[in-house]
N, C-alpha and C positions, 0 to 999 in steps of 0.2 A: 419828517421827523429826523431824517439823517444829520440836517443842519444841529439839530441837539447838540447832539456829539460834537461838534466845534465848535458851543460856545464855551465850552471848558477848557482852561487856561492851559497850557504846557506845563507847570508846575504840578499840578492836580494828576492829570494823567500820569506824571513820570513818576507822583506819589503813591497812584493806583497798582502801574507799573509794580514798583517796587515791593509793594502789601500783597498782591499775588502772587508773586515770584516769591514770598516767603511762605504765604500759604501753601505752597505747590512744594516748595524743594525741603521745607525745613521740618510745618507744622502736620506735613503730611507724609513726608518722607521719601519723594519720587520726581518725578525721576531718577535715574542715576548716571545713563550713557549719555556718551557728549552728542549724540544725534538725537535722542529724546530731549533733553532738554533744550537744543537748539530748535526743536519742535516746538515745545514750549513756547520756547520766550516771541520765535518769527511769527507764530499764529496761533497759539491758544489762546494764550495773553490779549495781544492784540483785539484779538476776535473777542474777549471777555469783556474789554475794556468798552468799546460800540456797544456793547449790548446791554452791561450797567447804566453806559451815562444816558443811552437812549432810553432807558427804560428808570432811569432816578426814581421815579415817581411811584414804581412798583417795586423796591425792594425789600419793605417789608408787606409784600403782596404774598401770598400762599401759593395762589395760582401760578403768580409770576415763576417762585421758589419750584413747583413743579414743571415749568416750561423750562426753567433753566438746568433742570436736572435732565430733561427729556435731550436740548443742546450738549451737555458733555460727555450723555450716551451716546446721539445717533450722531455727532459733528464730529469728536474726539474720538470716542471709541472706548469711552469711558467704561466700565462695569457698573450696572445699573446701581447696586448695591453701594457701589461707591459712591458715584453720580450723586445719589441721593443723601451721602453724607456730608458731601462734598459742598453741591448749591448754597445749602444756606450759609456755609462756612464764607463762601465766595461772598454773596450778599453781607455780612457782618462785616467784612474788610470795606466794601463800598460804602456803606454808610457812616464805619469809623471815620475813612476819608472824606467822603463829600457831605456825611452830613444827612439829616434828614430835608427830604425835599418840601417845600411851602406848600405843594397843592399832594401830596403822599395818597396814596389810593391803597387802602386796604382790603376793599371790598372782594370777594373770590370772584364776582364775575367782570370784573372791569378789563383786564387784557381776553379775557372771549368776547367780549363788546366791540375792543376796538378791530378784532381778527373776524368777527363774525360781519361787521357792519363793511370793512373794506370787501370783503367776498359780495356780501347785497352789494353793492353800487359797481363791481362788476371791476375790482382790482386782478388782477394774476397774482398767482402762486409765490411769483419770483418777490413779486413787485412789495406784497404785503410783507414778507421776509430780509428783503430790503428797508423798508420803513417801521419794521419793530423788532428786526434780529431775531427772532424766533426762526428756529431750525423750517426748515422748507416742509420736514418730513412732519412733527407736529401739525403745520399749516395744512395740509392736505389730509389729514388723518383727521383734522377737526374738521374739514371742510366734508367729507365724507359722512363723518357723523352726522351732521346737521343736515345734509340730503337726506340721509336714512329718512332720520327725522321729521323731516319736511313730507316726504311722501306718506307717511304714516298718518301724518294730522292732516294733509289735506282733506278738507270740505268738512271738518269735525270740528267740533266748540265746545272740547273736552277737556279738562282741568288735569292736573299733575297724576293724581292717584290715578286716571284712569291711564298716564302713558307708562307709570311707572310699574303695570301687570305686567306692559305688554313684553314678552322676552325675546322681542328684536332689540329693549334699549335697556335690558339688564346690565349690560356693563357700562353703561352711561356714568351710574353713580346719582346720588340724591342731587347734588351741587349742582352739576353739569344738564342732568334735566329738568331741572326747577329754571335754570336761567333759559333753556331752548325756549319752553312752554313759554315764559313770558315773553320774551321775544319775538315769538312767533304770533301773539296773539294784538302785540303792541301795533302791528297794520290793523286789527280791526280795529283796536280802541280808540288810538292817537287818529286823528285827520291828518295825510299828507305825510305821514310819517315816513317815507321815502326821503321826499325830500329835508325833511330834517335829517336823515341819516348823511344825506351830502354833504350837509353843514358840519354837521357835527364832524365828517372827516376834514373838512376843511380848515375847521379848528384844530384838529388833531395835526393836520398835515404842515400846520405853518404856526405852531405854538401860542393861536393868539388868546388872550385874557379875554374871550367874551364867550355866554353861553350860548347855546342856541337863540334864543328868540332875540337875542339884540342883534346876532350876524344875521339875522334873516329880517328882520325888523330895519336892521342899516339898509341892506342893498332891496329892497323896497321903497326905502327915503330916499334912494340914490337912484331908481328908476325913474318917479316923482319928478328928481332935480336934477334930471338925465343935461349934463354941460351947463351946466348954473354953478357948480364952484370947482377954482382951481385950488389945488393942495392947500394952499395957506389956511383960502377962506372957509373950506370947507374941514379941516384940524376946528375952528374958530370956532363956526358952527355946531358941530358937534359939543365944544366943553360950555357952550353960550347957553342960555337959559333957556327951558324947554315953551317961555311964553312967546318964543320967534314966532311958532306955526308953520317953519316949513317939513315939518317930518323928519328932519335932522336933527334940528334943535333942542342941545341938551339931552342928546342920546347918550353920550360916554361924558356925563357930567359929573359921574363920580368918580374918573380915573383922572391922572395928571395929566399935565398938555403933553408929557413926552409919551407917557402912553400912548396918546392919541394918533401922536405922531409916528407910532413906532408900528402902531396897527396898519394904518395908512398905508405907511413906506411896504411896510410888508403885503400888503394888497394889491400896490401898482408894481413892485418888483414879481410877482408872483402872477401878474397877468389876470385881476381880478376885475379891478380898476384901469382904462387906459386912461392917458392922458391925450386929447385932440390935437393934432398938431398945426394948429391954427392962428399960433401966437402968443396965446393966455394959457397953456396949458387947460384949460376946463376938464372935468373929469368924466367920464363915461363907465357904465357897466360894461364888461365884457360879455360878449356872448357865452364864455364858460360862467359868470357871477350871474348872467341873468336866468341858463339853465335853472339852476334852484330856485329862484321863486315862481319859476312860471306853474308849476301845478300850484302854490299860493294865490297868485297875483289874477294868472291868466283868468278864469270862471270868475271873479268880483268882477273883475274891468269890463268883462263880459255879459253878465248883468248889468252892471251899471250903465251902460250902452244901449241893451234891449231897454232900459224901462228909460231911458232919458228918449230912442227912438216912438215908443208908444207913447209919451207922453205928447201934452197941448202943447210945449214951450217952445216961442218963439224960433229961440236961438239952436235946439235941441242938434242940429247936423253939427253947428263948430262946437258946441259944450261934448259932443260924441269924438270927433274928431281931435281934439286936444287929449283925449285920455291915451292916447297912442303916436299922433303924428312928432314927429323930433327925438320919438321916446327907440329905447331898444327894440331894434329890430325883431330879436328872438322872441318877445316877449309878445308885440305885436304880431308875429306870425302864428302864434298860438290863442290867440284872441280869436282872430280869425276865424281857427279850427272849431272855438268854440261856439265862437255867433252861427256859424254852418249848421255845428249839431243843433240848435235850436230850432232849427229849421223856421224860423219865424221870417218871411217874405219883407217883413219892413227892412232889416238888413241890407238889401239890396240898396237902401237909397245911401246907406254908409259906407256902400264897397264905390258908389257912382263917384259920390265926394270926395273920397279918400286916394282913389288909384293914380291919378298924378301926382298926388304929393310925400310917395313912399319909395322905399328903398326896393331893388330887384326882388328879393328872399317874400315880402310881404306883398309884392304885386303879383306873384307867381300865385301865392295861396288864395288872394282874390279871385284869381282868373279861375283857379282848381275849384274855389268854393261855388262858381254862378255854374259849373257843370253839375252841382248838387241842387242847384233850382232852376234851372231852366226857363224856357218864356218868354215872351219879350222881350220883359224887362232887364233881361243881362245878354239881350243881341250888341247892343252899344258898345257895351264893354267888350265883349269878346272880338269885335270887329276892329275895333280898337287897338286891341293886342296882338290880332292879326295882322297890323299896318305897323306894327313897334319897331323903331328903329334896333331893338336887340335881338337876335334870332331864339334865344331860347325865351323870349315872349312868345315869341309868334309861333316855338312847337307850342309852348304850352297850349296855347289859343285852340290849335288843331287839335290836339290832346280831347279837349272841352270842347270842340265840335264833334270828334268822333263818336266820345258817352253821350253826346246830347241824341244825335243822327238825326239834327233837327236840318228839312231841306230848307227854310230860314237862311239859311248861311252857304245855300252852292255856288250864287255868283261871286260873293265874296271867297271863295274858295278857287270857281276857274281863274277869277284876276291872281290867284298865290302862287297858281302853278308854274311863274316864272320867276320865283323868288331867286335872290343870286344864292342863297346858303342851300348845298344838295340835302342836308338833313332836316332843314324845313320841307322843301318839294315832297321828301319821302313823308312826312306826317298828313301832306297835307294832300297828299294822294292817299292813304289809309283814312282819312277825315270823309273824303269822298264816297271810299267805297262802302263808309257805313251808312252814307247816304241811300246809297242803293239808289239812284238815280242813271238806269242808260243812256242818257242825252249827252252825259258826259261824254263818252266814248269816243266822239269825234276829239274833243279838246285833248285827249290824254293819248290819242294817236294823233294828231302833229305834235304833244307834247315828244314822244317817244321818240321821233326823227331827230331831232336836236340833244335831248339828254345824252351825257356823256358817264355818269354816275351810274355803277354797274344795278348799285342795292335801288336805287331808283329805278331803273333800266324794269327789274324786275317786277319791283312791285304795281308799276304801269301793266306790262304785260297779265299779272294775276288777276287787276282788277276790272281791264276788260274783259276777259275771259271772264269774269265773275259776273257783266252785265249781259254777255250775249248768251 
């Protein structure tokens, strides 16, 4: 939101400039020393101006008019009493000048939305103060608040009147606990409301013209058509007719092409969108665009997979396979997670199919998930990954022999014990000892003559000693 602040022209500011500096010295009557008003002008001002134009949208906000009073108490050193005659005077200068803003937010609970929703998703203190100009001191006092609160309603499905008895949140005020209650309640109601809370900052954080469901609805269309269009075609796509079919089509069909364009730009500038560097530009999800829809996306594609696996159909491994291979990685690693929890044994024949033709991040979760099913059936694969020319395959692999302490797997374990990477050896002498197998013994004393690795060194010695 800081970028706000720069879209407004030098004229505008040094007009702002100017209408405060008359509010402060003429209409208010102060300062008067040449240090206080040098005070003034170097960083009151200044500091007012950021905090206006970022905040356009709320100046005639009540709430806002109060956070701004609370800024030239605890920033200034303002006298609250003043402070408070002060705010709205400062806001009526802002809007003389700029105007009312197109998208104006009156609402009392709209700037505790956008301060409450940056805390959920795990902003700092500085950070949220930074991107809304609100005093630090405000931020943390409201952040306080809302723990109170939160501890209070945890495991309860109790409505306003019964929090507004309680006289821990007497001085909440009616406003201020009418918006927690709903807010609080809005994870049980909404599905995934999390992850719309990311959106909805990511809207907030780069000013774009879309509401929730079409930013979350795009990069879904964009997981879909993960390097199928480069900038031009995929602007095209978008303002083109929704009868294409490809889940892009005629999504921002009711904005201009420059719109289109300007969301775009602002998405690949912002590391949402990359571009592949492959020649054609083609566009990708970023691991940070695909975080948000994965509690969306991940449980369907997931489903969709288990019932195309149980199904008769021919083709059912590659129609499984296509819902993820070429696709974001993050999004497939969480697919993963969820085919595991299902614990449904058919899976296994998706992770067979699937583990050469994926990226590190998504082979690693395969290898994690067959130590959640054990058996046969996922000796191949782990064997496999045993043999992987990458070493943090092949801890994994040991990893997923040692929860298995399936003895299946100890001759392929003596051949590991000359692996050239020392931090494989170590995994794969702890793989061993949960084997609980003494035969070992012999192999891990010649291994012990030759290791030079102290931390291996060691754990050699523990584990015979643990068989004899």
């Amino acid at each position: 939101m800081q970028a706000n602040a720069q879209k407004y022209s030098k004229e505008i500011k040094t007009q702002l400039f100017q209408g405060l500096e008359c509010l402060f010295l003429d209409e208010w009557g102060g300062p008067r020393s040449e240090l206080a008003i040098n005070y003034l002008r170097q960083n009151v001002i200044p500091q007012l101006i950021n905090c206006l134009l970022i905040n356009h949208r709320y100046l005639e906000n009540n709430t806002f008019i109060d956070i701004l009073t609370n800024k030239l108490n605890t920033e200034f050193a303002y006298p609250l009493t003043f402070a408070e005659g002060l705010a709205p005077d400062v806001t009526k200068v802002a809007i003389k000048i700029l105007g009312q803003h197109q998208d104006r937010q009156s609402h009392p609970w709209k700037p505790w939305e956008d301060v409450l929703r940056m805390i959920t998703v795990g902003h700092t203190i500085k950070d949220i103060a930074d991107k809304t100009a609100f005093s630090e001191s405000y931020i943390e006092s409201f952040r306080k608040r809302y723990v109170n609160f939160a501890n209070l309603a945890e495991g309860l499905n109790a409505d306003f009147d019964y929090y507004a008895k309680l006289p821990q949140l007497k001085s909440y005020g009616n406003q201020l606990l009418r918006f927690m209650v709903d807010f609080n309640s809005r994870f049980k109601v909404f599905k995934n409301y999390y992850a719309r809370l990311q959106a909805e900052q990511v809207i907030f954080d780069f000013e774009l013209p879309l509401n929730v469901d079409e930013l979350l609805q795009f990069l879904e269309g964009m997981y879909y058509n993960d390097k199928q269009f480069n900038r031009e075609k995929l602007i095209n796509q978008l303002a083109a007719s929704k009868e294409m079919g490809t889940g892009l089509s005629g999504l921002f069909s009711n904005r201009q092409h420059w719109q289109i364009k300007n969301i775009i730009d602002e998405l690949i500038e912002n590391h949402l969108l990359v571009q592949i560097n492959n020649g054609d530009g083609k566009l990708s999800l970023s691991s940070k665009a695909a975080m948000l829809i994965v509690p969306i996306i991940s449980p369907r594609l997931a489903q969709e997979i288990l019932d195309l696996l149980n199904s008769r159909d021919s083709d059912r491994i590659s129609r499984s396979i296509a819902l993820v291979i070429g696709k974001n990685s993050s999004v497939a690693v969480h697919v993963i997670k969820q085919l595991t929890a299902s614990k449904d044994p058919v899976v296994i024949l998706f992770f067979k199919a699937l583990h050469r033709r994926v990226s590190k991040p998504v082979l690693l979760e395969i290898i994690s998930a067959c130590a959640e099913f054990g058996g046969n059936d996922v000796v191949g694969l782990i064997t496999k990954a045993l043999q992987h020319r990458d070493s943090i395959v092949r801890v994994k692999a040991c990893q997923a022999i040692e929860k298995l302490a399936d003895k299946a797997y100890y001759f392929y374990l003596i051949a590991a014990l000359h692996d050239d990477v020392p931090i494989v050896r170590e995994h794969v002498v702890k793989a061993l000892a949960a084997l609980n197998m003494p035969s070992a013994i012999r192999h891990l004393e010649e291994m012990l003559i030759a290791e030079e690795n102290i931390t291996v060194r060691r754990l050699i010695k523990e584990t015979i000693a643990k068989f004899k």
